[in-house]
N, C-alpha and C positions, 0 to 999 in steps of 0.2 A: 507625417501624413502619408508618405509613400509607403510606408511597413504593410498597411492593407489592401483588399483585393476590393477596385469598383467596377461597377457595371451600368449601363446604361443602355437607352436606345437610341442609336448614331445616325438613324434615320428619319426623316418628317413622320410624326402621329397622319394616319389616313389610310386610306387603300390603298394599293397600288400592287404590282408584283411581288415583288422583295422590301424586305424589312432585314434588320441588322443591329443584332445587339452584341455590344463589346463589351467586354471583360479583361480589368489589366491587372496584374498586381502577381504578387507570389504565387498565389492558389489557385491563378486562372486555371491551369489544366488541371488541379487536383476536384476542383468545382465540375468545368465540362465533365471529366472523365466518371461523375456522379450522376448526370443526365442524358448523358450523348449515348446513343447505343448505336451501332454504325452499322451499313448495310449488309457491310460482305466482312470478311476477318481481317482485314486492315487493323492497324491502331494507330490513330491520330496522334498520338506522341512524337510513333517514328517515321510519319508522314508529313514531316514539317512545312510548311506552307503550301499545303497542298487541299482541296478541297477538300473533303471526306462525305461524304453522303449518308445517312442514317436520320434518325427521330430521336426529338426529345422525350424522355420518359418524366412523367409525372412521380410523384411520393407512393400514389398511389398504383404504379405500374403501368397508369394508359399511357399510349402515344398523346403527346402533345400536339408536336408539329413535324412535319417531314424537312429535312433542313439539310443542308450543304453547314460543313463545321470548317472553320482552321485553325488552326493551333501553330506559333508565331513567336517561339522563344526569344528572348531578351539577348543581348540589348539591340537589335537590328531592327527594332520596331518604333512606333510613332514615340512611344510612351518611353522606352528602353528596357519596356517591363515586360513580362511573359505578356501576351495579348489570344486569346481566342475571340474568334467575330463567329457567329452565328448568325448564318442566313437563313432567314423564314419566309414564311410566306406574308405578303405585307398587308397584314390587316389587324386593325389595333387589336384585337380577341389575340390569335396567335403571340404577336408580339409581346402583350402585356404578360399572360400565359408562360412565356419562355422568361421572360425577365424575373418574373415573382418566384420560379424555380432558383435561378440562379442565384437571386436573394438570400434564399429557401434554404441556400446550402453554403454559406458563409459569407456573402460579397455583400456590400453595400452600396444605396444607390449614389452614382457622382453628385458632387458638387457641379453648377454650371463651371463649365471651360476645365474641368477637372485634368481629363486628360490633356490637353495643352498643359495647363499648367504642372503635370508633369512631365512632360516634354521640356518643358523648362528649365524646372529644379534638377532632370536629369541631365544637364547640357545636351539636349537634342537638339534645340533651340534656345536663342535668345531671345531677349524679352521683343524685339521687335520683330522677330519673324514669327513670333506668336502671336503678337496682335494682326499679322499679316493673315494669319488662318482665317480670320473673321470678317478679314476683307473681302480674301477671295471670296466668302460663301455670299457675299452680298453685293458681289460687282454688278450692276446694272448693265456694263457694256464693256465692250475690247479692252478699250482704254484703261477702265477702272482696274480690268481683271489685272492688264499687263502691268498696271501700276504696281501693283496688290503679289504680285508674282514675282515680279523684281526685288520686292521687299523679302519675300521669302526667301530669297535666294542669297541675301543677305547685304545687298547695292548699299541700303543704307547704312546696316551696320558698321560693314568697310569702313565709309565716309568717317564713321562718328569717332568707331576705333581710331581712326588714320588721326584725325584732331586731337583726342587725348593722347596720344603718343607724344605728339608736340607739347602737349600742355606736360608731360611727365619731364619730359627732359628740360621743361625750362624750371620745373619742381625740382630738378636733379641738381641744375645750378644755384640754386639755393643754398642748397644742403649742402653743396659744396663751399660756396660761399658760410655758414656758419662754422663750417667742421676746420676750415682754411681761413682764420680772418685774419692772416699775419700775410695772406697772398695778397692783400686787397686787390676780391675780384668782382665787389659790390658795383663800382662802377659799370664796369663790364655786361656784368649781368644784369643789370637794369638798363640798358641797352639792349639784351637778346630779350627781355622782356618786352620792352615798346617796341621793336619793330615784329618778333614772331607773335606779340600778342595782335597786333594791326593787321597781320596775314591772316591772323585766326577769327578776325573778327571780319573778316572781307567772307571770308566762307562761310560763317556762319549769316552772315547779313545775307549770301546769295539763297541757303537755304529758306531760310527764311522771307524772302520776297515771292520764293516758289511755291509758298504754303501755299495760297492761294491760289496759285493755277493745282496742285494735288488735291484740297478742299472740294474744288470744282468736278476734278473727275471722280473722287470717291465720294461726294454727297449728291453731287445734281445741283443743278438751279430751281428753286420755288418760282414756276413761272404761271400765271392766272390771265386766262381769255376774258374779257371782258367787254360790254357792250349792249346795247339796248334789246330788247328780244325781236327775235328773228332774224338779227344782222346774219348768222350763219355762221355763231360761236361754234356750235355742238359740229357744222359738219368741217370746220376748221380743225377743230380735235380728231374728227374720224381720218381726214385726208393724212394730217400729222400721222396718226398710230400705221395707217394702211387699213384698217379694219371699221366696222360698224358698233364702234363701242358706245355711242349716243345718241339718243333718240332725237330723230330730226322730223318737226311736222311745219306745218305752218299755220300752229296754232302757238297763240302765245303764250308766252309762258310754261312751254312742256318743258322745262330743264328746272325743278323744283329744287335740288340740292346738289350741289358741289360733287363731279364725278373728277377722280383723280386717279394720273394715268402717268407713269414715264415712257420719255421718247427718247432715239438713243439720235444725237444731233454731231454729227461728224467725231462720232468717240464721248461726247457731253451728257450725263442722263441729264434729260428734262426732266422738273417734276411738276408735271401741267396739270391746271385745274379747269376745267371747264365750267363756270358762275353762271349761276339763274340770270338775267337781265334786268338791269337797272328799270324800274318805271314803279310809279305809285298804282296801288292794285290792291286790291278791298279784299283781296283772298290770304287768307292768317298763313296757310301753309307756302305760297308766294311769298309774301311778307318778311316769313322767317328767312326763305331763300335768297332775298335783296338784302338782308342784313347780314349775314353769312356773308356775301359776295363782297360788301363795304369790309366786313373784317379781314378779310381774305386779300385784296387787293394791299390792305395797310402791313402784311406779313410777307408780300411777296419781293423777290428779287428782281422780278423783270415781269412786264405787263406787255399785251399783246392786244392792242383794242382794235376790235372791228368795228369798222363804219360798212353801212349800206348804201352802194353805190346809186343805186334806185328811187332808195325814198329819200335821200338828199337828209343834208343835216335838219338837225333840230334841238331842242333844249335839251332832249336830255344824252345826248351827243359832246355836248358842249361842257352838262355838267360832270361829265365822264372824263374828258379831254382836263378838267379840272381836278378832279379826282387824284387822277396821277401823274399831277406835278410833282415837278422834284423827283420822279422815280424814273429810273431806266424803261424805256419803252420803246416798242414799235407801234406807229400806225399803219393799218390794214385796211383797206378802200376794199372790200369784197364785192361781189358780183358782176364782176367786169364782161364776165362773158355775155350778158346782155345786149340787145340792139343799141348804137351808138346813141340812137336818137331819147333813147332812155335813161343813158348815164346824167345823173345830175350833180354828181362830185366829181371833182378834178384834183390833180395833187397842187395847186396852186389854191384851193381852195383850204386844204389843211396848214397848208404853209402860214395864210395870213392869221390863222390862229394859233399854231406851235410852231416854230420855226426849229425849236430844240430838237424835236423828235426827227430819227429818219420815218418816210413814207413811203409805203409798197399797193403796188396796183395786183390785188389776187384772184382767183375765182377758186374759192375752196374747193365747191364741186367737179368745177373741169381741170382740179392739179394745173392751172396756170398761175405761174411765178410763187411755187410751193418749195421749187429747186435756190429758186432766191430767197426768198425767204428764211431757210434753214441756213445760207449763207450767212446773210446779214445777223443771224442769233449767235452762228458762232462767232463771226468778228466781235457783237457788243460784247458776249460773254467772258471772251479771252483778251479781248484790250490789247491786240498787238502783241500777245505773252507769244515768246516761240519755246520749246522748248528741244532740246537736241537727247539722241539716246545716250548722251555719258552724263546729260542732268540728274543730278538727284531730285527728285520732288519730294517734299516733304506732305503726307497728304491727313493726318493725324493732327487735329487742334492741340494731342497734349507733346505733343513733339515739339510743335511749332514752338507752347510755350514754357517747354526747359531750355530750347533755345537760345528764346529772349533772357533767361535766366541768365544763362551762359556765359552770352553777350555781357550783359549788366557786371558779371562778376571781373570780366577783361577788361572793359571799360577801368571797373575801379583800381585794378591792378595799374594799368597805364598809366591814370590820374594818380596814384601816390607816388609812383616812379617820378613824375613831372615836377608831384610836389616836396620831390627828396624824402618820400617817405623811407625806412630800413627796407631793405629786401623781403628780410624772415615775416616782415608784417604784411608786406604785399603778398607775400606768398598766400595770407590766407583765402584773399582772391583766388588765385589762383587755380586752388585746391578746390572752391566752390564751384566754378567755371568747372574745373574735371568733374566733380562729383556729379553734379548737374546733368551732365554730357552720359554721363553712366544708368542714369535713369530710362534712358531710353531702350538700353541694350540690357538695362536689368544688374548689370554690375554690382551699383550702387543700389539698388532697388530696397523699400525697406515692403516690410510685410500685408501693411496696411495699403500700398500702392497695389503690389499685386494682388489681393482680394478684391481692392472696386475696380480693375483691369479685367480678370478672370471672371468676372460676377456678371460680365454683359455677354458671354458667350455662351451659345447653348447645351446645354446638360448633356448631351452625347458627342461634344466635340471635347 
């Protein structure tokens, strides 16, 4: 698959400034050096990573586009492969324009995650600082990035390498054990089995409880405001963002469909939905909006219900407080900043209905108790998880579950040792547990893993 030369557009399709289409393979320069005509007598060959300035020329001799060139010989590149990037002007006319040339004269277009995935096959990368590429591009916040950056740098790999090292050398005593079985050192070794397989399985157990705090910072929480119309959902969402991303009136009913926004909540993306309001309403396009909101609540991780401090409870308050039983939630008493003599909720009044829930006194509009608030989401979110900077987080569900794989494979090792099984038979444990561990870093990787791995990433990465 590497023998040929691909090409792509490594930038978002749109306007903008710059646009950037890449070129890896054998033929990258032999291609550029067929459309690139440069501005002054320079030659991009012998100007290695160096800008170049000139136009692309068409088949037909016009100027295409006015571009900045670089030319990127192998292996010191992302790929390991000759690389030219072309910088154009960023608008999909030029761009598409420049690519179809490049086509035009022997490249082909990538496969998604193409380039990573030769970044891989060329040991650029391993399999897991490859899928780290794709984190970065979609960190929502700090957190997620540093997560996502750590991985690249290879935090996790270390760890994983570091465990199958253990797991080879307890394969090594096997092998010794077969090759020597006049040393009888089956005893022995089924011994370094149950106790370094019990060390191995405490490490993987910690990984793996970590998933879930990594989960969190690379996906976000499904979090959904909900509450009867007018409590002051929509300007709860705008206070959250900082900005005026929902229409706020004081008519009912203006929130007609599900407006969805992330919020970045002490390092957490939120991924908040702001719902139409619960109430029976003879208007079809409403209607669709209340149903949307019951589905939407029944998908969420955490719910956030506004009550109105004003107009005091009512049924359909009640039937909301019902709604999202059993689910992680805050209650919200909004518009506190009103005259005292007009409040007619209290937090004692939520109490004798939900005792489960915490309850917060807010005024969305005047940012009072908005700074608590985002407190208490991140305490319910994170459950007391701390995590320190020599943790590994595991933040990838298919991680988490070769893990457990792992795991399962130790476990059974241990268990035949217990049950006087032969060593050479445990070992085939053993070896699963390693091979298992190897998926992650691609070691073990078989072909069909890495095309639905590669196949979620975008065609110019």
């Amino acid at each position: 698959m590497t023998g040929d030369t691909i090409a792509a557009i490594s930038t978002p399709l749109g306007e903008g400034g710059i646009g950037i289409v890449r070129v890896s393979g054998p033929d990258a320069a032999k291609i550029a050096g067929k459309i690139f005509k440069a501005g002054s007598q320079k030659n991009f060959l012998e100007e290695k990573r160096k800008l170049i300035y000139g136009h692309i020329v068409g088949q037909k001799g016009m100027d295409l586009d006015e571009v900045l060139l670089c030319y990127m010989p192998g292996p010191n590149t992302y790929t390991r492969e000759d690389v030219v990037e072309i910088n154009c002007h960023g608008g999909i006319i030029p761009l598409r324009g420049v690519l179809e040339e490049v086509l035009a004269r022997g490249a082909r277009l990538a496969q998604p995650g193409e380039f990573s995935k030769r970044a891989f096959l060329n040991g650029r990368l391993d399999l897991a600082q490859a899928e780290s590429v794709i984190d970065i591009i979609r960190s929502k916040t700090n957190s997620s990035l540093d997560l996502a950056v750590s991985q690249l740098k290879g935090k996790l790999s270390r760890k994983i390498n570091g465990i199958q090292d253990k797991l080879l050398d307890l394969l090594a005593r096997v092998e010794a054990n077969i090759d020597f079985p006049e040393e009888d050192l089956e005893t022995a070794t089924g011994q370094a089995i149950v106790q370094a397989g019990e060390e191995i399985m405490a490490e993987l157990g910690e990984m793996i409880r970590g998933a879930a705090t990594g989960r969190i910072y690379r996906e976000g929480i499904s979090t959904v405001i909900i509450g009867r119309t007018n409590v002051g959902k929509s300007s709860l969402l705008n206070a959250l963002l900082r900005e005026n991303r929902a229409i706020v009136t004081d008519i009912p009913g203006t929130t007609r469909d599900l407006i969805e926004e992330v919020i970045n909540i002490r390092g957490i993306p939120l991924k908040i939905i702001d719902t139409a309001g619960l109430r029976e309403t003879s208007d079809l396009v409403e209607k669709i909006g209340v149903e949307k909101t019951r589905e939407t609540v029944d998908r969420a991780e955490l719910a956030l219900v506004v009550l109105d401090a004003v107009r005091g409870l009512n049924e359909e308050d009640c039937a909301i407080l019902e709604l999202i039983r059993g689910k992680k939630a805050l209650i919200l008493i909004n518009k506190i900043d009103a005259p005292a003599e007009n409040i007619k909720i209290r937090e004692g009044d939520i109490l004798e209905l939900d005792r489960e829930r915490p309850v917060l006194m807010i005024s969305a509009t005047k940012g009072i108790g908005l700074e608590q608030l985002e407190d208490k989401i991140f305490e319910m979110v994170m459950e007391g998880r701390v995590t320190g900077s020599d943790t590994v987080l595991v933040a990838n569900i298919r991680h988490k579950e070769v893990l457990e794989r792992s795991s399962r494979h130790l476990s059974e090792a241990i268990t035949g040792i217990r049950q006087a099984m032969p060593v050479d038979i445990v070992a085939i444990d053993l070896r699963g547990a390693w091979e298992a561990l190897g998926e992650i870093t691609g070691s073990t990787a078989t072909e069909d893993l890495l095309d639905r791995i590669f196949e979620d990433f975008c065609i110019g990465k």
